[in-house]
C-alpha positions as semicolon CSV with decimal commas, in nm:
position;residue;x (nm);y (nm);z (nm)
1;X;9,106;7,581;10,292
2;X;8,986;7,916;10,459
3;X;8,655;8,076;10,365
4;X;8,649;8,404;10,212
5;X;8,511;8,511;10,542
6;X;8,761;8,417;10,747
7;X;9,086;8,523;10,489
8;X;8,868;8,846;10,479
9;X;8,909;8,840;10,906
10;X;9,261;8,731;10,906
11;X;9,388;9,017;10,652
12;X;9,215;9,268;10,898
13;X;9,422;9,142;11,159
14;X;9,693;9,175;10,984
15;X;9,626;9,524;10,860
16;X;9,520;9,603;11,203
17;X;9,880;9,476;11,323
18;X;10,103;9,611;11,100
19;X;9,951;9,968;10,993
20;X;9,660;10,007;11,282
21;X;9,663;10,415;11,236
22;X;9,553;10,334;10,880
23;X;9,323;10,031;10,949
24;X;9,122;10,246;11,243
25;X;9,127;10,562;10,989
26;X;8,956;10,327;10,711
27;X;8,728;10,184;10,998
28;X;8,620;10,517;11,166
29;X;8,585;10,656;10,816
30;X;8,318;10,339;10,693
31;X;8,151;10,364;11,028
32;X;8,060;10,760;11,011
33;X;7,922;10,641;10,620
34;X;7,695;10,368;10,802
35;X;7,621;10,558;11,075
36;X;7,487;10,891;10,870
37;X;7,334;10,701;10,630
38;X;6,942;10,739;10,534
39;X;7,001;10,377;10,392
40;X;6,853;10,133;10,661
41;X;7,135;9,843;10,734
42;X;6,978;9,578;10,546
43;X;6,974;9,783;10,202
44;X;7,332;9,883;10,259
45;X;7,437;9,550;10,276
46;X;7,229;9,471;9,962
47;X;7,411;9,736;9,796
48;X;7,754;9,642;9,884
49;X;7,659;9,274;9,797
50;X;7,633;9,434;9,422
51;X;7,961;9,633;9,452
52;X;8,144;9,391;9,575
53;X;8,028;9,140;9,247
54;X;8,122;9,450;8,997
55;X;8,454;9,442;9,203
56;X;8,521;9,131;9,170
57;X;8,596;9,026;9,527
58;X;8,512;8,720;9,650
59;X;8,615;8,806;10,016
60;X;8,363;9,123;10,017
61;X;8,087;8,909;9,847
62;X;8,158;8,668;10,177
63;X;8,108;8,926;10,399
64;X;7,833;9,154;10,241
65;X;7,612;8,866;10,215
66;X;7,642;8,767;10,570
67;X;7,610;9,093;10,700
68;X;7,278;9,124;10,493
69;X;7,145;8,812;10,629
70;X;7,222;8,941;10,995
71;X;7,009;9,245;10,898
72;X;6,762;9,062;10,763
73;X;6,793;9,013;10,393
74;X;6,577;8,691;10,257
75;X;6,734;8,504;10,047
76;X;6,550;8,581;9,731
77;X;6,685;8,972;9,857
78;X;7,033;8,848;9,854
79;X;7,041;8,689;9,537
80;X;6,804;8,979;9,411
81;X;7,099;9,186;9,509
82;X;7,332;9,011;9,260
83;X;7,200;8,973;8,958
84;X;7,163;9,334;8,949
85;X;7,496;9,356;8,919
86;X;7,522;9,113;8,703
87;X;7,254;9,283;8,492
88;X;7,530;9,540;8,468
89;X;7,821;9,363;8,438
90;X;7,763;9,107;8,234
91;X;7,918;8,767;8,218
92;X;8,266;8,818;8,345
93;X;8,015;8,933;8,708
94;X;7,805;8,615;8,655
95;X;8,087;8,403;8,732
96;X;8,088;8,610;9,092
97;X;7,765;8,479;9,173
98;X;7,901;8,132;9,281
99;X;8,003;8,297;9,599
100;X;7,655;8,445;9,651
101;X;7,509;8,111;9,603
102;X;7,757;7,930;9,828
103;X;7,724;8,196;10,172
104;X;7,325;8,172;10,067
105;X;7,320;7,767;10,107
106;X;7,487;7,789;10,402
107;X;7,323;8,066;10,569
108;X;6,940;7,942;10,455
109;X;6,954;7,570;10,367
């Protein structure tokens, strides 16, 4: 079975395929955010590693937590990053964690 990561990679493709003038609109758009952003990279990523829990999406959690490793995130950061959400989601966002826990083991371990 895929990882999140790599469904998340395929689906782009496909998106990038089938509808690329709205695919490279969505990706110029998240770039200029990024880009003109006072947020360093690594706290972005931290940030959209707690989104992505409240949103419930195990692809984005996949990504986000890889991308804040690459910008060095510890791991302790990471999983910091988490239970904040969880803090303010509650239990139904707790259950989301299990992907944080699973990129984190094989990222640090």
């Amino acid at each position: 079975m895929p990882e999140p990561a790599e469904k998340a990679t395929e689906l782009f493709r496909q998106m990038n395929k089938n509808r690329r003038d709205v695919f490279k609109a969505y990706q110029e758009f998240t770039s200029t955010i990024k880009k003109g952003s006072a947020i360093e990279s690594k706290y972005q990523s931290l940030i959209l590693i707690a989104c992505s829990i409240l949103s419930q999406c195990d692809m984005c959690i996949s990504l986000h937590v890889q991308n804040a490793a690459t910008h060095g995130a510890t791991r302790d950061e990471i999983i910091d990053a988490g239970l904040l959400a969880v803090a303010m989601g509650g239990s139904p966002k707790m259950m989301h964690m299990r992907h944080v826990y699973e990129e984190v083991e094989k990222l640090f371990d």
